[in-house]
C-alpha positions as CSV (number, residue, x, y, z in Angstrom):
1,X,125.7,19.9,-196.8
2,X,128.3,22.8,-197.8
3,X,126.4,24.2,-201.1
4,X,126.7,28.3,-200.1
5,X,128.6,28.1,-196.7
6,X,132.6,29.2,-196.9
7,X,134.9,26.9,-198.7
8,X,137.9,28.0,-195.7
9,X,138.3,28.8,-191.9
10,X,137.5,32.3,-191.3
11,X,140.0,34.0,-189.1
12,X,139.4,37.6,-188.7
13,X,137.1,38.6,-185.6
14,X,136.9,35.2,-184.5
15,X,135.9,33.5,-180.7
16,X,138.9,31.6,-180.6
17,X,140.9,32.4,-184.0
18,X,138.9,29.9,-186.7
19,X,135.6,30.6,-187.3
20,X,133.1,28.1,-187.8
21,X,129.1,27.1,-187.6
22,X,127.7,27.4,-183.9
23,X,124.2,28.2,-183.6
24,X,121.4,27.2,-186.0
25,X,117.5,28.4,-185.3
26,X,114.5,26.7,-186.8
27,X,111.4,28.7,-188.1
28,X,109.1,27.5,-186.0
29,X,106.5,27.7,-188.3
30,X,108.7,26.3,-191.0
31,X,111.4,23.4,-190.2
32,X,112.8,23.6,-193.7
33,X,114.1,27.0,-192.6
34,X,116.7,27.4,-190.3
35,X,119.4,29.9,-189.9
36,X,122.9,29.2,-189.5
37,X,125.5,31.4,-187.3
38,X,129.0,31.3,-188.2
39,X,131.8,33.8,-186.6
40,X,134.2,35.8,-188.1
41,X,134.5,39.0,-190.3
42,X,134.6,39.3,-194.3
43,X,138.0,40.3,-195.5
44,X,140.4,40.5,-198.2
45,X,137.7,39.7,-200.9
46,X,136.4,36.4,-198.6
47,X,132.8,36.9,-197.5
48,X,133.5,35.5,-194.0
49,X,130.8,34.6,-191.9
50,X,127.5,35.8,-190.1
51,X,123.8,34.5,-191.0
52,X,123.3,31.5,-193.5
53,X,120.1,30.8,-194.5
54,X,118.7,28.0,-196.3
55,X,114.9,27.5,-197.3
56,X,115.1,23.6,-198.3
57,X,116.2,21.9,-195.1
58,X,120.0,22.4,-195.1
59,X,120.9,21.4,-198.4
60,X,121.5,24.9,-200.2
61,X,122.6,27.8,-197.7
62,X,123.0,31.7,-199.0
63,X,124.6,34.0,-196.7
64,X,122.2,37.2,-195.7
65,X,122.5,40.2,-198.0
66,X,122.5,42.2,-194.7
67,X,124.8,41.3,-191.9
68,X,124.8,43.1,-187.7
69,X,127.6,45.2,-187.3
70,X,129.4,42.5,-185.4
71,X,130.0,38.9,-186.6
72,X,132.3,37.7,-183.8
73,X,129.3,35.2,-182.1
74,X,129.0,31.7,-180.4
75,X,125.3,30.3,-179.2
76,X,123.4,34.1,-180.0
77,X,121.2,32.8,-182.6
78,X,117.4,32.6,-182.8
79,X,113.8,33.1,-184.2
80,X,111.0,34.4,-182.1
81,X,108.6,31.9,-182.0
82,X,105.7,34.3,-182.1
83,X,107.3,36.1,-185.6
84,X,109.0,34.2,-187.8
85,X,110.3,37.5,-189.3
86,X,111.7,38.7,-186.1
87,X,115.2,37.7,-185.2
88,X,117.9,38.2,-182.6
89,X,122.0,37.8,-183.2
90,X,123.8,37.9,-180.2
91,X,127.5,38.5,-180.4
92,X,130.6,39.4,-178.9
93,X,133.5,42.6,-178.5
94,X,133.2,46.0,-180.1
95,X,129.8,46.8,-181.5
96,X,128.7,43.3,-179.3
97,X,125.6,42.9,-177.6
98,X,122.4,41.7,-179.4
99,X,121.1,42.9,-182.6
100,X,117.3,42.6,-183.7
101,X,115.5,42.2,-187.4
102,X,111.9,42.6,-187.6
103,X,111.8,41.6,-191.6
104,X,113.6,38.3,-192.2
105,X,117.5,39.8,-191.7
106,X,117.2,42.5,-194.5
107,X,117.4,45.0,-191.9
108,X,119.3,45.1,-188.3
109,X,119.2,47.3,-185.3
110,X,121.0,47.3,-182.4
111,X,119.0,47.0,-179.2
112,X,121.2,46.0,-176.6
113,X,124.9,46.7,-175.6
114,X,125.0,47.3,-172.1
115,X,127.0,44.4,-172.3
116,X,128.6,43.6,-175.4
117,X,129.7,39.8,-174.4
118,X,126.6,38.2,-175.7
119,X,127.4,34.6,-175.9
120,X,123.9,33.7,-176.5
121,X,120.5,34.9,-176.8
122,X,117.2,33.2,-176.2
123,X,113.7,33.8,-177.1
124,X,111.1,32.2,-175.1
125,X,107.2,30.6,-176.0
126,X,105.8,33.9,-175.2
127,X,108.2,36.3,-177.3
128,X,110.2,37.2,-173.5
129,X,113.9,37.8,-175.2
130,X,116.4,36.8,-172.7
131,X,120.4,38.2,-173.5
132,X,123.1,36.7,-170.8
133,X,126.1,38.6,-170.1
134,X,128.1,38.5,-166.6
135,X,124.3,38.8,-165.6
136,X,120.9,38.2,-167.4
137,X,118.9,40.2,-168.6
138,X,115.2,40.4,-170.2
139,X,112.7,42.3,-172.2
140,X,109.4,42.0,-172.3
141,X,109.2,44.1,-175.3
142,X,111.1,42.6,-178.3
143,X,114.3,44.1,-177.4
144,X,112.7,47.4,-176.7
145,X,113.5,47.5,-173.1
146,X,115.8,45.7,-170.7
147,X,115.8,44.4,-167.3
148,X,118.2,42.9,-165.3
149,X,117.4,40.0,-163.8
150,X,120.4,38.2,-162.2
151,X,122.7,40.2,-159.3
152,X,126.3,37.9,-159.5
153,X,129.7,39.2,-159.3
154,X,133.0,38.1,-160.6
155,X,134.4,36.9,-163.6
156,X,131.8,34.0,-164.6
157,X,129.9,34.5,-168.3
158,X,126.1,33.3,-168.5
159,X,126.2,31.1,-171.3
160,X,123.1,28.2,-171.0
161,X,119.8,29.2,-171.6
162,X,116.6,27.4,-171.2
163,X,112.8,27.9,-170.2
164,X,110.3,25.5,-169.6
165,X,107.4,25.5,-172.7
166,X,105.0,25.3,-169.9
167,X,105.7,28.0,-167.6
168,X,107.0,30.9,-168.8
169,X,108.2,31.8,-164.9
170,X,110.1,28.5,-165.0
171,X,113.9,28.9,-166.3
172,X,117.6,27.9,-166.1
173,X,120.9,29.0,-166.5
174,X,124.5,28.3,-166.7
175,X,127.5,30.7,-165.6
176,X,131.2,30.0,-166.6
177,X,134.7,30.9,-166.2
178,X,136.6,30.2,-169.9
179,X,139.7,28.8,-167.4
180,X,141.0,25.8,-166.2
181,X,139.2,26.0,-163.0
182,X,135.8,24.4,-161.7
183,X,134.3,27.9,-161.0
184,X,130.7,27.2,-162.5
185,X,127.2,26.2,-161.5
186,X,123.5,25.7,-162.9
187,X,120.7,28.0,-161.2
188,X,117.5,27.7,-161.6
189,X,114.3,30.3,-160.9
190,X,110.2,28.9,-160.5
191,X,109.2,32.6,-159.6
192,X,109.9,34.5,-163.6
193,X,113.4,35.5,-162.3
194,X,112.7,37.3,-158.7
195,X,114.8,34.4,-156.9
196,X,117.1,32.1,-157.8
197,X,118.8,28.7,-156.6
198,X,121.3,27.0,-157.3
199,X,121.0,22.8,-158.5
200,X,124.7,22.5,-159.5
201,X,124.6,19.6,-157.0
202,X,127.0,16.9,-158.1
203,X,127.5,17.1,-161.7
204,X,130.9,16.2,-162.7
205,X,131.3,19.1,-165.0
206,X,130.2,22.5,-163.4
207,X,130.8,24.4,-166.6
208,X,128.2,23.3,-169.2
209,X,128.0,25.9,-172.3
210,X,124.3,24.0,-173.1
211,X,121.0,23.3,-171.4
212,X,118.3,21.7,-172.8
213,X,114.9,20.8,-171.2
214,X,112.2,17.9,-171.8
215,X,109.3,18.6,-170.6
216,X,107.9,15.0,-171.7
217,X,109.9,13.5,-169.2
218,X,111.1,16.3,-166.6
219,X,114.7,16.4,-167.8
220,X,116.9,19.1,-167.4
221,X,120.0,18.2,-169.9
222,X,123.7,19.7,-169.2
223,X,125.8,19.4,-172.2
224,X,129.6,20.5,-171.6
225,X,132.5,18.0,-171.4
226,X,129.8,15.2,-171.3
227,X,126.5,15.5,-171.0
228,X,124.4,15.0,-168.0
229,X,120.8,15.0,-166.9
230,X,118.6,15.3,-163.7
231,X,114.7,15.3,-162.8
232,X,113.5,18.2,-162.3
């Protein structure tokens, strides 16, 4: 399915110097439409990439009209389950942060920068927007208002997100390094982010960039070089 998505790699304002599809979102209300996420900037008469939206299930994309001011982006994609017309675009380096349309992606504002390494952006059951940075952070508010939530230090990157459909206090996350090293771990918090522990335990890879949760079966998946489950 390539009908309306760039015939070439995109290089300028990149993650990693080719850009390319990384994050889709589903209308909830609608699973024929589903936005697409590719990084990297428009330039010498190439439309480059941004937000790709397609209306029929995949098979005919058409870029947005109206891009954020920053394309550079890697998981910061997604529709608030509550609006279907309200979405958030989180992205990465000058003018980064995460940006917020209330009408579909004609129109953009930018609500957050106080960190403007965004690598992804969540939106939970109840409309709670959740941006990871070096720390999390969260609004209650659709991106009105933002609370940190998370107290690390260093050099690690929050990059996995994931909450539990049935308890909104319920959520995990992943923090990184982008080196060689093993510097990584999973935390986890019952209590709507007040406390957090740590379940890294012994997964293999301590790095994962994805977390998904089943809440059929109690599963917390770690996706990374491998991927990786545990009860929970």
């Amino acid at each position: 399915m390539t009908a309306g998505l760039p015939n070439y790699v995109i290089q300028p304002n990149t993650m990693w110097g080719s850009g390319y599809p990384r994050s889709m979102a589903a209308d909830p209300k609608n699973p024929k439409v589903v936005y697409m996420g590719i990084d990297g900037d428009a330039a010498d008469g190439k439309s480059g990439g941004g937000i790709f939206k397609t209306e029929d299930g995949g098979y005919n994309w058409k870029q947005l009209a109206h891009q954020p001011a920053c394309r550079r982006m890697f998981f910061g994609l997604a529709v608030d389950p509550t609006d279907s017309k309200r979405l958030f675009w989180g992205c990465c380096g000058p003018n980064g942060g995460v940006y917020r349309s209330e009408d579909g992606g004609e129109t953009w504002q930018h609500v957050f920068s106080t960190e403007t390494w965004a690598f992804n952006v969540l939106v939970a059951a109840d409309g709670t927007v959740y941006c990871p940075g070096k720390n999390l952070w969260r609004s209650a508010d659709h991106g009105a208002t933002w609370k940190q939530v998370t107290q690390f230090t260093g050099n690690r990157s929050i990059i996995g997100l994931e909450t539990d459909p049935r308890d909104a206090k319920t959520m995990w996350i992943s923090a990184t390094t982008w080196d060689g090293s093993s510097d990584g771990a999973v935390y986890k918090t019952s209590d709507g982010c007040a406390t957090w522990q740590e379940i890294t335990g012994n997964l293999p890879y301590r790095k994962p960039l994805v977390l998904r949760f089943n809440p059929a079966t109690n599963e917390l998946w770690a996706a990374g070089s491998g991927l990786f489950k545990i009860k929970q």
